[in-house]
Each structure stands twice: as structure tokens, then as C-alpha cells.
N, C-alpha and C positions, 0 to 999 in steps of 0.2 A: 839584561834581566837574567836574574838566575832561576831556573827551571826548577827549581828545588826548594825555592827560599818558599817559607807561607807563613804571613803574620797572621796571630793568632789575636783576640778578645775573649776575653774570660772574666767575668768581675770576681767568681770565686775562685779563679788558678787550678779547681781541682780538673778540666779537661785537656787544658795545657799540657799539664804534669802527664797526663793518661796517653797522648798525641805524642810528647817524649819521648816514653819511656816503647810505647808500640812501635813509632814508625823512626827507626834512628837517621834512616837515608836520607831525612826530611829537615830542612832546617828550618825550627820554627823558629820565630821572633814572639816572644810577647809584647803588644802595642797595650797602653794603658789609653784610658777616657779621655784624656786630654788630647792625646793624639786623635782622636774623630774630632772634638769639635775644632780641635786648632791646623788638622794636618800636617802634622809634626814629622808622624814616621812613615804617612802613607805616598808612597810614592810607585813610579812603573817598575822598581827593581821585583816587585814581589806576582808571582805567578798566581797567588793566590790568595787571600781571604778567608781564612773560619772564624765564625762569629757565634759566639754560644748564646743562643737564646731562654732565658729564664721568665721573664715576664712583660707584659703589657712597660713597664717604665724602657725596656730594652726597644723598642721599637723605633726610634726617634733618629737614635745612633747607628740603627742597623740600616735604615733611610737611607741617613747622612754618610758612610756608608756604601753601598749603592750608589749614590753619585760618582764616584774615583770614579767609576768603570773598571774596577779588576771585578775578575773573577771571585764570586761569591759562596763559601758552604756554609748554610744555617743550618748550626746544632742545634736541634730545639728540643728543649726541657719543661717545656711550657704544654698538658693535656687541652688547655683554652686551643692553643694557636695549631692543632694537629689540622694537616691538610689546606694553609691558610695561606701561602706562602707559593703552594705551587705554580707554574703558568707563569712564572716571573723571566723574562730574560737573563742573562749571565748570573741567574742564582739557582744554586743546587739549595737542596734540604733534604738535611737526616734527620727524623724523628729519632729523637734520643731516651725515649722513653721507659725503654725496656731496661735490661737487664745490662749489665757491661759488656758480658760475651754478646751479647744479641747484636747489640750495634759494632760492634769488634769488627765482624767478618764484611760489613755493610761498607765500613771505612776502609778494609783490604783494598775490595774492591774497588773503590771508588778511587783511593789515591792510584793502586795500579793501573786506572784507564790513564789518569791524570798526569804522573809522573814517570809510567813504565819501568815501574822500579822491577827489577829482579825478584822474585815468588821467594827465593832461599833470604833473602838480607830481611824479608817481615819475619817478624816476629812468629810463630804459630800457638 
């Protein structure tokens, strides 16, 4: 397993793009919908899981999902589902609600427990 790799789901690519271009030390993968329901691309090589959540029809795939057993971060874009999620085993959640910078330093953090990347290779 590579300690680095972390696939990514997006249906709109714009947090993919943002996970890019912030965290470079980080090798994301983008996994398309096909890959949840067929398990195509899911496999033990990936350390992690971000799942961006946008709405109620996202929920089924985020499940499905949830079964692999990797490690799980739900971006949630969704004000319905704020707080809904917590108390879950092997799944994180960032409220992504806010502003870009807001969740910015949220994600610092969280990848730095995660991956113990070096403080100089983020971005600031």
C-alpha cells in the first residue's frame, strides 16, 4: 500500500481539482461511479478514501463505499446532512460548507495527522 495514494470521488471534479493543486505530496486518483458500484478501482493499495458529499442521491454510494473498509473522509457540501455522519467508525467528516480558506487549514491539518507530510511541501 502506498501511504500516499488517496482516491478521490467528485461528480463535479471541482474538489479533486482544489485536493490537487493544495496538497501536491498527495497522490490522488480520481475514481468515477462506476467504480463504486462495480469495484473497479477500489482496492487495499489506497490509504484513503475522499468522498464529496453533495446530496441525499450521494448517499447509497457513500454506503457502498463504507463497505471496502478503507479509511473514509466525507467532504460534505450538503447544509441537510451537517452533523449526520459523525460517531461513524473508520469515517472522518469535513463540513465543507464554509468558505474555501475556512476548510483549507481543516484539510492541512487533517491530511498532516494522516500522512505526516512535511509543514514546508503544503501549500500556505
Amino acid at each position: 500500500m502506498d501511504p500516499n495514494k488517496v482516491l478521490v470521488f467528485d461528480n463535479h471534479h471541482y474538489f479533486s481539482r482544489f485536493l490537487k493543486y493544495e496538497f501536491k505530496d498527495i497522490k490522488f486518483i480520481v475514481g468515477e461511479k462506476e467504480s463504486i458500484l462495480y469495484g473497479t478501482e477500489i482496492n487495499k493499495s489506497f490509504s484513503l478514501i475522499v468522498y464529496v458529499f453533495y446530496s441525499e442521491e450521494d448517499l447509497i454510494n457513500l454506503f457502498r463505499l463504507y463497505s471496502y473498509g478503507i479509511k473514509l473522509l466525507v467532504c460534505n457540501h450538503s447544509p441537510k446532512f451537517v452533523n449526520k455522519f459523525r460517531n461513524i467508525e473508520n469515517m472522518s467528516v469535513l463540513d465543507c460548507l464554509e468558505t474555501k480558506s475556512g476548510y483549507r487549514a481543516d484539510l492541512r491539518v487533517y491530511f498532516n495527522q494522516e500522512f505526516s507530510i512535511a509543514k514546508d511541501t503544503i501549500k500556505n
